[in-house]
C-alpha positions in Angstrom: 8.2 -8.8 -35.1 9.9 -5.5 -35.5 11.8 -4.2 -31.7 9.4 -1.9 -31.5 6.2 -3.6 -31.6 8.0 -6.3 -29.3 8.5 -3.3 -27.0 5.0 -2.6 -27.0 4.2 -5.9 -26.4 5.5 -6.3 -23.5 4.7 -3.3 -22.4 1.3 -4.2 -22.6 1.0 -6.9 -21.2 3.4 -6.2 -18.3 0.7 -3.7 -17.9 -2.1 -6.4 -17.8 -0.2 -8.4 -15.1 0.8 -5.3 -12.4 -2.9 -5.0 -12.3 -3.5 -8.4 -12.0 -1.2 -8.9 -9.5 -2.0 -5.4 -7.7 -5.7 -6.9 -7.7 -4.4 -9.3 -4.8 -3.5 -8.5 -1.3 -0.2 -8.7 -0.5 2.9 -7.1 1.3 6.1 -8.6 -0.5 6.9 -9.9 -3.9 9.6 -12.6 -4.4 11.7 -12.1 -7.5 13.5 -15.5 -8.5 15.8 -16.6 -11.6 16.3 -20.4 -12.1 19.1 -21.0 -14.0 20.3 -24.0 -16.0 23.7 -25.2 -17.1 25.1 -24.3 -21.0 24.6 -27.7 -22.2 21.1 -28.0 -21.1 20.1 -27.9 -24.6 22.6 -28.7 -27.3 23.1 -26.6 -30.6 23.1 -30.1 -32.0 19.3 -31.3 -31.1 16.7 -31.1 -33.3 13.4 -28.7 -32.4 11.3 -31.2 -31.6 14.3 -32.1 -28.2 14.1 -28.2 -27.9 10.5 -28.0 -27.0 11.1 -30.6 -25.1 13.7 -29.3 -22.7 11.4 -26.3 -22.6 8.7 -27.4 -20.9 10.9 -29.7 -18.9 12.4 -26.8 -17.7 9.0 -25.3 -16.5 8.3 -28.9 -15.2 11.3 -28.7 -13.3 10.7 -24.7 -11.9 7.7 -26.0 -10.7 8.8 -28.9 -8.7 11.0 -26.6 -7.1 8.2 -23.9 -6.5 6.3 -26.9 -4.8 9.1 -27.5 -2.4 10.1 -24.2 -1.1 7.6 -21.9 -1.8 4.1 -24.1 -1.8 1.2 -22.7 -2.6 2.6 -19.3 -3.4 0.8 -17.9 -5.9 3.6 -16.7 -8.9 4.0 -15.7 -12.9 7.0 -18.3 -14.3 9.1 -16.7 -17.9 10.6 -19.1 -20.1 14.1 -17.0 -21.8 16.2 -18.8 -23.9 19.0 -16.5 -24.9 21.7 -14.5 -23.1 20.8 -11.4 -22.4 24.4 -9.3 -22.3 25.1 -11.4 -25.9 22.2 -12.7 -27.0 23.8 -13.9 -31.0 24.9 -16.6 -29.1 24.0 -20.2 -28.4 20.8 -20.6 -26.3 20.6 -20.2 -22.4 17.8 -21.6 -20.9 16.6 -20.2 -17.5 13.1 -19.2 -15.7 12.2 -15.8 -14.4 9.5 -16.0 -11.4 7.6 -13.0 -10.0 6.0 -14.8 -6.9 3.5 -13.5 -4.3 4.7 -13.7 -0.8 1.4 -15.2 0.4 -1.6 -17.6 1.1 -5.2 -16.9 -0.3 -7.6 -19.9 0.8 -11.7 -20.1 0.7 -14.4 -18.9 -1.9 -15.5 -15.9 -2.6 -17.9 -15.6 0.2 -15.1 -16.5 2.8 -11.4 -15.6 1.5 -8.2 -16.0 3.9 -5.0 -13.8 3.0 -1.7 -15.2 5.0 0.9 -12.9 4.2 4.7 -15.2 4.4 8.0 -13.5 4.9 9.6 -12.7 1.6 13.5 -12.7 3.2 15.1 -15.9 3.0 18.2 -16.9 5.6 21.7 -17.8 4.1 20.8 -21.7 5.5 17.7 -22.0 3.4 19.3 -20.3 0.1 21.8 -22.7 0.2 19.1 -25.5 1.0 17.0 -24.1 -2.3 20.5 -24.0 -4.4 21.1 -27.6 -3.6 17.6 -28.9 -4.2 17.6 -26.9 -7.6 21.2 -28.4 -8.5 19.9 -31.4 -8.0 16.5 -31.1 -9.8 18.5 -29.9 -13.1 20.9 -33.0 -12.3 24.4 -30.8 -12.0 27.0 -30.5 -8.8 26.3 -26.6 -8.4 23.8 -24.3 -9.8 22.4 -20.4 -9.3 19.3 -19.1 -8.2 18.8 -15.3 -7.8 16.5 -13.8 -5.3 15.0 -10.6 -4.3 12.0 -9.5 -2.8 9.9 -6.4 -3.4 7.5 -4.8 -0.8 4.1 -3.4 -2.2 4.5 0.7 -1.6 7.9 2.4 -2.0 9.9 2.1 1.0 12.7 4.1 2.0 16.0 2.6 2.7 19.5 3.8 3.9 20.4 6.6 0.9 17.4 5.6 -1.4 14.0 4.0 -2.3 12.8 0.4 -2.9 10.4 -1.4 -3.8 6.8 -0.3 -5.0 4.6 0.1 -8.1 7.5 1.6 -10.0 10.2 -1.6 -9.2 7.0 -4.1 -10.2 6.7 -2.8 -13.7 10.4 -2.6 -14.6 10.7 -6.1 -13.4 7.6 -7.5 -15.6 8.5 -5.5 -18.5 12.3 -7.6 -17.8 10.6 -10.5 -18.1 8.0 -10.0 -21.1 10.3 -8.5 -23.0 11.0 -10.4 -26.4 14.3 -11.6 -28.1 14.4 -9.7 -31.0 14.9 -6.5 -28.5 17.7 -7.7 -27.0 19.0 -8.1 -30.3 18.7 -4.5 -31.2 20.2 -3.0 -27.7 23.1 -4.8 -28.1 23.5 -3.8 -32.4 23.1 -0.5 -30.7 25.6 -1.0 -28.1 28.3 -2.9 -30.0 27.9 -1.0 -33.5 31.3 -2.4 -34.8 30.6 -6.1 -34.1 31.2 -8.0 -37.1 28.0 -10.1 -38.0 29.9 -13.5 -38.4 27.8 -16.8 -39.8 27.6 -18.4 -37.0 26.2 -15.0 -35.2 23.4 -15.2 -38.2 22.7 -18.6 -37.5 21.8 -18.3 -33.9 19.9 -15.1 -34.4 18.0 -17.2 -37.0 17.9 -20.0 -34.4 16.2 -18.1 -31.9 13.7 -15.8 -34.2 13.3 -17.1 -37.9 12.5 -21.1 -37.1 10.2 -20.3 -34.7 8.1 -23.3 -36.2 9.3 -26.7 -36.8 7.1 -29.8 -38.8 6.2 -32.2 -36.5 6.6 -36.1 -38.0 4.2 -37.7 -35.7 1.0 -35.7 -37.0 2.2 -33.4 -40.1 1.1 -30.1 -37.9 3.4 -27.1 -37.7 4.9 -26.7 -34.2 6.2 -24.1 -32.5 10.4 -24.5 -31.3 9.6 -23.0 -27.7 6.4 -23.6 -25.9 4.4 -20.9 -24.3 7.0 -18.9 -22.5 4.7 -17.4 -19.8 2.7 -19.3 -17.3 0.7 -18.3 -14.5 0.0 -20.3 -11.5 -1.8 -21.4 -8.3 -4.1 -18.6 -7.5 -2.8 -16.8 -10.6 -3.4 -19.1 -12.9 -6.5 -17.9 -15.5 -9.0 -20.2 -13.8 -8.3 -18.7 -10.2 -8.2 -15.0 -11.1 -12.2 -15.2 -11.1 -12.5 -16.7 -8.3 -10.2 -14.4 -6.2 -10.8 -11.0 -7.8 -13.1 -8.5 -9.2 -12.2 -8.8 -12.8 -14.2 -5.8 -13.8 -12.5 -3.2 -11.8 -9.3 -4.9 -12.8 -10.1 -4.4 -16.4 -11.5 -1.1 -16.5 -7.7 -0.4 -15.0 -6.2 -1.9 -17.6 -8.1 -0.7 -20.7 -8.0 2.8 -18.7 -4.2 2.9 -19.0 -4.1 1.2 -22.5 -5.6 4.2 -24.0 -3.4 7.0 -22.2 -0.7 5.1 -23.7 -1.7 4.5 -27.5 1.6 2.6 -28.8 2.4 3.5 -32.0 5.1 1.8 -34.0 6.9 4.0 -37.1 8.2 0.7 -38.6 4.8 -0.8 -39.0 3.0 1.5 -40.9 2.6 3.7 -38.0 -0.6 2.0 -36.8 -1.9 1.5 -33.2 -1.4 -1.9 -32.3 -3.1 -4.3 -30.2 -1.0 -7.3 -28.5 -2.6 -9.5 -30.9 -2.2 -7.4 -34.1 1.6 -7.3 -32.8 1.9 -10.6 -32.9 -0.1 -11.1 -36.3 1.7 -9.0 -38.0 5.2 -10.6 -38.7 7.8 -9.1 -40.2 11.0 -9.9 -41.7 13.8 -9.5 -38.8 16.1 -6.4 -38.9 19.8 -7.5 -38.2 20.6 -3.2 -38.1 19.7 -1.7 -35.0 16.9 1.0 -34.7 17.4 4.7 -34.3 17.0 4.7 -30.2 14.4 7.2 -30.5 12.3 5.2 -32.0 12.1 2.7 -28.8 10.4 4.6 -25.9 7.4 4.7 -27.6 5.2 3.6 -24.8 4.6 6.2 -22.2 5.8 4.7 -18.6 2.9 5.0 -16.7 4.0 5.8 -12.7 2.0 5.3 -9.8 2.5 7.8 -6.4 0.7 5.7 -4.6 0.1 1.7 -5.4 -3.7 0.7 -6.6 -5.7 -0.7 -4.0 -6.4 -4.5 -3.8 -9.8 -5.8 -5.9 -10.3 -9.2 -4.4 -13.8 -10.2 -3.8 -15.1 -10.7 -0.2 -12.5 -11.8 2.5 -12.0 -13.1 5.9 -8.4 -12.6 7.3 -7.8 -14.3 10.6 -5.6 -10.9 12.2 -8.0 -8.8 10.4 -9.5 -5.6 12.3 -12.6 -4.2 11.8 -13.2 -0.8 10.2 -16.0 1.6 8.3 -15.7 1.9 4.7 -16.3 5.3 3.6 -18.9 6.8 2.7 -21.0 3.8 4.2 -21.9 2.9 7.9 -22.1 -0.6 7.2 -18.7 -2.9 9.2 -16.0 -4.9 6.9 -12.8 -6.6 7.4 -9.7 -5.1 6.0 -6.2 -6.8 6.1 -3.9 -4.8 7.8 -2.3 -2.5 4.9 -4.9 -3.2 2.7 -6.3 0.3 2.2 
């Protein structure tokens, strides 16, 4: 895959997921990066101990999730490369966007508990340990940050809101290859040594490795994006209206209209992005070319979708346009 159609990619589908995760009720998102030691995988295993470490690591992310965040909803991102040099040896670590809250019920009866997304010095360091000792090391880094729903103004400038959510999901969709290309841009004398080739072809061209127990072809990483709790793909009916969320999404989709000059110039879908493979470019990309996707920005953020609700500090208020009573969280509208 070309930079380009990478960065439509994940433009795309960071697109998919603010709506998805704008469906919800909420006031704060949690912004978390897990990080794991250099020698967490070796240059020296095989592919088969690299998928393996993967999902370990998502096992591992998720233990830790269960512990000091349980059952927050959240969106876990699987990157394996450094991001300020990424022709290096791999660098496992997980990117979380979690929700700051508790949905419990059915859809006839929904409860929203909204959780405070600022964490003490104490319990950092409590969550630093407990992650240290999940990934079996004396000291290890975690990374948090939280992000409230609407823009909010703080001392000298603005936080938060619609605007903060995308630029962090497009961080976290975003694909190897255009990492690769910022830094070529960045760096335009660096020599391309071997061993620079070799990990670029490490981390892009063996994607796919045989597998010895059943002859099938493999892929080296797992699925890098996983959504769970009320997030995950079986939930999402269950909490929200899927077809306002949708007709949001393909709304936006066509306002945008990614094209890609590299690739024949075509529109491209996610999935015809990821069909069409080509051959990796090892020269960076004209600049230009990159910001093909038009950044959508919101004034105001879009209103939650989720199907009928009972909040227990909920007030009661008229809908417009309608006499009939509802319950709205607080915020909610």
């Amino acid at each position: 895959m070309c930079p380009i159609c990478a960065k439509i990619e994940a433009n795309q589908k960071a697109l998919e997921a603010f709506h998805i995760l704008y469906g919800y009720d909420w006031k704060h998102l949690r912004f978390i990066e897990l990080t794991t030691p250099e020698d967490f995988i070796r240059d020296s295993e095989d592919p088969h101990h690299v998928h393996a470490k993967s999902n370990h690591a998502f096992s591992l992310a998720k233990k830790y999730m269960e512990k000091c965040h349980p059952e927050e909803p959240y969106i876990a991102w699987l990157h394996h490369w450094h991001t300020k040099n990424p022709l290096s040896s791999p660098y496992i670590h997980i990117h979380i966007v979690a929700i700051a809250a508790k949905y419990s019920g059915d859809c006839e009866s929904l409860t929203t508990t909204y959780l405070k997304p600022k964490l003490n010095k104490s319990v950092l360091d409590r969550n630093r340990k407990l992650w240290a000792k999940l990934i079996n090391v004396p000291v290890a880094n975690i990374y948090y940050a939280y992000c409230p729903r609407e823009e909010t103004q703080g001392y000298k400038k603005t936080y938060g809101g619609p605007a903060r959510v995308m630029h962090r999901l497009q961080y976290c969709y975003r694909r190897y290859i255009h990492d690769v290309n910022t830094y070529l841009e960045k760096n335009p004398n660096e020599p391309l040594t071997p061993e620079r080739i070799s990990w670029l072809e490490w981390h892009t061209q063996q994607r796919f490795y045989l597998n010895e127990y059943n002859a099938k072809t493999r892929k080296r990483f797992p699925k890098r994006v996983r959504w769970y709790g009320a997030l995950a793909n079986r939930n999402q009916n269950r909490y929200l209206r899927m077809d306002i969320i949708e007709e949001r999404i393909e709304s936006q989709l066509k306002e945008q209209a990614p094209r890609c000059p590299i690739c024949l110039s075509l529109i491209l879908t996610p999935k015809e992005c990821i069909d069409l493979q080509i051959q990796v470019l090892v020269v960076p990309l004209d600049p230009t070319l990159l910001p093909v996707c038009k950044l959508v920005k919101w004034k105001e953020p879009p209103e939650p979708a989720m199907r009928e609700y009972l909040p227990s500090y909920a007030k009661e208020r008229k809908p417009r346009n309608t006499s009939v009573p509802v319950l709205y969280l607080k915020g909610a509208v």
